[in-house]
N, C-alpha and C positions, 0 to 999 in steps of 0.2 A: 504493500500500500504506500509506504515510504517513497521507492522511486516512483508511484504512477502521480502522486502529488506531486514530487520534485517535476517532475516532465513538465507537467504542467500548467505550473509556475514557470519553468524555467522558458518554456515557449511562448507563454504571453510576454514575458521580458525580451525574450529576443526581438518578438517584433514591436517591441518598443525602441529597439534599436534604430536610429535614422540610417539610410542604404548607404551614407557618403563615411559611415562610421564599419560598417562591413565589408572593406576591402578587400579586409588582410585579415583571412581564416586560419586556425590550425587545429586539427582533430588530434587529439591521443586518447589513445583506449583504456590506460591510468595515469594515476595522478604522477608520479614518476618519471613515465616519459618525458615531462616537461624538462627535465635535467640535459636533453640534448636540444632544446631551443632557447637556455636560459642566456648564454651569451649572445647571442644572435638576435635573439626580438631584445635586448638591454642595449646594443648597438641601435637596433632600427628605431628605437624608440629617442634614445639619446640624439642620435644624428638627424630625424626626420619625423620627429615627434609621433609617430604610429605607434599605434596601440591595434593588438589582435584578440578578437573574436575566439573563445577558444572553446570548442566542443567535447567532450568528454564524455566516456563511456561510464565514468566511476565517479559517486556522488564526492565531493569535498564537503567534510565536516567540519573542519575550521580554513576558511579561505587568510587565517592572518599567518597559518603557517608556510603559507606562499610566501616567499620575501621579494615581492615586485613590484614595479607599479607601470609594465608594458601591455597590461590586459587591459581591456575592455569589460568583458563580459566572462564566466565563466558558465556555459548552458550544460546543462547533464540531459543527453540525448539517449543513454540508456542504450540498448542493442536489440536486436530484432526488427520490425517493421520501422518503430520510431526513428530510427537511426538511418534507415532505408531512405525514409522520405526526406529525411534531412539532406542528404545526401543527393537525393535526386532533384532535391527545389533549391538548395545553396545558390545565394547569388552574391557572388566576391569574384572580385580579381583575381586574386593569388590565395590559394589552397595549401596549405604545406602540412605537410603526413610523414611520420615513421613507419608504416602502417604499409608492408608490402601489398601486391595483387587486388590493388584496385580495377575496380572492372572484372575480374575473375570471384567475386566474390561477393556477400551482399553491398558492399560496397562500389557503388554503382559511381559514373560522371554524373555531372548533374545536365540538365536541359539547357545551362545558363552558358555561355561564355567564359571557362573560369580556366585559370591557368592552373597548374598542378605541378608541384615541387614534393620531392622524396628527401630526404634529407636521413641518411643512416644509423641506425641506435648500436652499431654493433663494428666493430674495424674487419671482423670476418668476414670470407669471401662469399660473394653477392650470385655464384653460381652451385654454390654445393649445398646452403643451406635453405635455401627459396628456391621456388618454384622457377624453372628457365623462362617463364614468360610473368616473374613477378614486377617487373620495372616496365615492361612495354606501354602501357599507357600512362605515362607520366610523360610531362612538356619537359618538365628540368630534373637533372637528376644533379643532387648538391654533392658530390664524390667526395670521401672520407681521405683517400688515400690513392697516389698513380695505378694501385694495383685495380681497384675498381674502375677507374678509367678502362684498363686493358679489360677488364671484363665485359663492362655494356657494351663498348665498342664491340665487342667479338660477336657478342649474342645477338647485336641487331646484324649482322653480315652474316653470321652463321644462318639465323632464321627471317632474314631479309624484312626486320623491321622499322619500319619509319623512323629515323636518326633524329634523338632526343638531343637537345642541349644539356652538356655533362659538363657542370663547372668544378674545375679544382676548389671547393669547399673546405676543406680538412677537415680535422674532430674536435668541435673546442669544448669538447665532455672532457678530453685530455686538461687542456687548461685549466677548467676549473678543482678538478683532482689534482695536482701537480700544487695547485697555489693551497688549497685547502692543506696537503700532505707538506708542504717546505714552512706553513705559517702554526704546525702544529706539532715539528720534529724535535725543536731544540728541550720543549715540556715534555714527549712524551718520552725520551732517552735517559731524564733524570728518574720516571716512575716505572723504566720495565724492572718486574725480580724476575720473569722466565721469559720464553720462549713460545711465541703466538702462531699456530696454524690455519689457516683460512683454507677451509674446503669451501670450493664453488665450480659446483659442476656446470653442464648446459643439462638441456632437459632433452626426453624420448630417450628410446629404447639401447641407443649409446650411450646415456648417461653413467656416472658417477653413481646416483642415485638407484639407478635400474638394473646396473650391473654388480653392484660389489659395494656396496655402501655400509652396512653391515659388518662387512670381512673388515674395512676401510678403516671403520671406528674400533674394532679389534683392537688392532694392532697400535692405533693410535695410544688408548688410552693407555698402555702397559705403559709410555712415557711420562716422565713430570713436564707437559706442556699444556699451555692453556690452546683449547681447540675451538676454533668456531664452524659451524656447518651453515651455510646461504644458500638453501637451494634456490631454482630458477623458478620463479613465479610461476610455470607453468605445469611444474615437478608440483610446487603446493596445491594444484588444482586436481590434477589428475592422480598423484600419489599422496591424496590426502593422509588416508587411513595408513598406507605405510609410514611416510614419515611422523607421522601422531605414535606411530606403536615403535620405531626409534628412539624419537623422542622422553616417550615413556621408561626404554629399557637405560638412555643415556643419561637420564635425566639431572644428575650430579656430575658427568663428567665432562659433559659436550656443550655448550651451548649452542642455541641454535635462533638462528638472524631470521627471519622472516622478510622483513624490511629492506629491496635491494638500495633504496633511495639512502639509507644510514652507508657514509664511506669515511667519517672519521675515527674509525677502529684500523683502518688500512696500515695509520701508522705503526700500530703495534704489533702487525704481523709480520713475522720473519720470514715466511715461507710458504707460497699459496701452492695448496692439490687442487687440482684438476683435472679437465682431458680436455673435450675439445671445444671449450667454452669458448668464444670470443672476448669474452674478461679476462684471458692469462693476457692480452696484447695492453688492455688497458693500464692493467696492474704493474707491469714490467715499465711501461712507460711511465708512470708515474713513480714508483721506488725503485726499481732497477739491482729490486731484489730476485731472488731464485724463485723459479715453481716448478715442483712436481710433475710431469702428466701421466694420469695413469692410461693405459695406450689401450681403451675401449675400443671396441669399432665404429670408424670415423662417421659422425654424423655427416649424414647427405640426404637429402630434402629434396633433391632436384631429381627425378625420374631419366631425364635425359645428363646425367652430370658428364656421363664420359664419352659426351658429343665436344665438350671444353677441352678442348688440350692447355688448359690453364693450369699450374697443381695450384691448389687454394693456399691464400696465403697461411691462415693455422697451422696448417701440414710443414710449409717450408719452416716458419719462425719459431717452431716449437724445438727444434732440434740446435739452433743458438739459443735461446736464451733459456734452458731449462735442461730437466733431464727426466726422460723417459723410463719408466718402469711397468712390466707385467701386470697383467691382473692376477694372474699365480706367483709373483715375485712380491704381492702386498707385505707377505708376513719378515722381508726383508726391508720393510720404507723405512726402519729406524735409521737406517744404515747411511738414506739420501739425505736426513735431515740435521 
């Protein structure tokens, strides 16, 4: 009853909006996402005084723990039909989404004239873990890194799609992790007494979580270090009841983050496990500390992947900056840490 009130509400508001103030749209499906457009709309905002529209799948309880003031509106459109027609009647200029397979999805263009900009929540490669034709109907593609460059490019020639404008964008989710972890190192080096592990898996059937999580936590706790487990918001949806019954069995020895939006713990970790998460690229770039990968089988998403003669960047950069171990070699991780 809660969201069909919010709706609304939140729809009469919107079209209390005047049309000269609904330019400049952006949908995220949670409140988090917002972390890869926070430097970006504080620029457009700063430079060109624009304020964005911002649509959302997930109700916000308290909007003062947003610390901005580049919005407009925050509307909770909810999912299903609502969210359908929002999509299909949108009328703005410029669209901007983290939100792959649009048009493939109930996520529809809308009837209007609107531009459409992708903008990346992840530095992992944009062919192994989406869909080969998740990028095709987007105007601009805001590329994270050269290596996504080489990949759209390929994918529109490979399957002879109408050639998107692909701007060198970078990741400034980096930036703000980088200044958060250099403005919090020098307090937290006086307060470590151990040694911090950060398991952060990715989510599906190569996960962390889906493969060996259990065995994982084993072996972990025989150590004296403080352990944290984040799984991937998607892992908490669909491996509800398992991770609830970890949680359960670990419950004194593991802590466990729910929250991927919290990254001021980053400083205290010595040592991130993983596998093929596109967080071990984050994480290295921000501490340029060590990570684990335990060497699941490689998450791939894309039906068509080994049409790419691309190797995915995760796959190259995990072999510099980390070290690789078995999933029958867990009961030897003390060894890597």
């Amino acid at each position: 009853m809660k969201k069909i009130i919010t709706i609304v509400k939140d729809l009469f508001r919107y079209f209390q909006i005047p049309q000269k103030e609904k330019n400049l749209t952006l949908f995220i499906e949670k409140i988090s996402d917002i972390n890869y457009f926070n430097r970006f709309l504080i620029d457009l905002y700063k430079s060109l005084d624009l304020k964005v529209v911002i649509l959302t799948s997930q109700i916000i309880e308290d909007k003062k723990k947003i610390n901005s003031n580049f919005e407009k509106e925050f509307i909770y459109i909810g999912s299903g039909l609502v969210r359908y027609l929002y999509f299909r009647f949108v009328n703005t200029k410029v669209f901007l989404m983290t939100t792959p397979d649009l048009e493939n999805s109930e996520l529809k263009k809308s009837i209007n004239q609107v531009k459409y900009f992708y903008i990346f929540h992840s530095l992992a490669s944009s062919h192994s873990i989406y869909n080969h034709n998740a990028f095709k109907h987007y105007d601009y593609i805001l590329s994270a890194s050269p290596q996504h460059c080489r990949e759209i490019r390929y994918l529109e020639k490979l399957y002879k799609d109408k050639a998107k404008i692909v701007l060198p964008f970078g990741y400034p989710r980096i930036l703000d992790l980088k200044k958060e972890y250099l403005d919090n190192s020098v307090n937290v080096k006086n307060k470590k007494t151990q040694k911090t592990i950060l398991i952060a898996p990715t989510w599906g059937s190569s996960s962390i979580t889906e493969t060996c999580l259990e065995n994982l936590f084993q072996q972990l706790v025989l150590m004296n270090h403080k352990i944290i487990y984040r799984p991937h918001p998607i892992s908490l949806s669909e491996n509800k009841n398992y991770i609830l019954k970890m949680k359960n069995k670990f419950r004194d020895k593991i802590i466990f983050e729910n929250d991927i939006s919290k990254t001021n713990y980053l400083n205290y970790v010595d040592t991130l496990i993983t596998d093929w998460s596109g967080f071990s690229l984050e994480f290295f770039f921000t501490t340029l500390k060590p990570t684990i990968f335990i060497d699941t089988p490689p998450k791939i998403k894309n039906k068509n992947f080994n049409d790419v003669k691309i190797e995915p960047i995760e796959s190259v950069i995990r072999k510099k900056i980390g070290t690789i171990i078995t999933i029958k070699d867990i009961k030897k991780i003390n060894q890597k840490i």
